[in-house]
C-alpha positions, 0 to 999 in steps of 0.5 A: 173057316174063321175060327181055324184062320184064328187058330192058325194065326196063333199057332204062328205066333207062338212060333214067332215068338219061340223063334225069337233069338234062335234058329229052332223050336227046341235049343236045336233042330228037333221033330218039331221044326220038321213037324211045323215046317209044313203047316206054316209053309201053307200060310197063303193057302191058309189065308194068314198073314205073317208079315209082321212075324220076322222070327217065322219068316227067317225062318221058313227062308232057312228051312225052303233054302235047305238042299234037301227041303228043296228036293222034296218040295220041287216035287210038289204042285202049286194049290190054287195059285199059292207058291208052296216053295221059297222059288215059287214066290220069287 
């Protein structure tokens, strides 16, 4: 469990940094923003901490503040208490 905390924390990081002055993975959105979308959107279920990683943050406001991300996702269930949405943490 502690070593898949590790790796989830660096898999944001990177991302953090990848983000950093741009809104995409890539040069522009591409499977991969789609791709990582969900597996960082887990990170209070993943126990990992963001909050010094304001590239990932922003970016997981714009993509949850989507329309269509929205719809899909109000389908979905909060796990063990973990807001899964943007709305869910408000």
């Amino acid at each position: 469990m502690e070593r898949h905390g590790r790796e989830s924390r660096r898999v944001v990081e990177v991302l953090d940094l990848r983000l950093k002055g741009g809104d995409f993975v890539c040069r522009e959105v591409s499977i991969a923003d789609f791709a990582l979308y969900p597996r960082v959107r887990a990170y209070k279920w993943a126990r990992v901490r963001i909050d010094a990683l304001d590239n990932v943050q922003a970016r997981l406001k714009r993509a949850g503040g989507r329309p269509r991300v929205e719809r899909g996702l109000s389908v979905a269930s909060v796990l063990d208490g973990c807001p899964l949405t943007v709305a869910d943490e408000r």
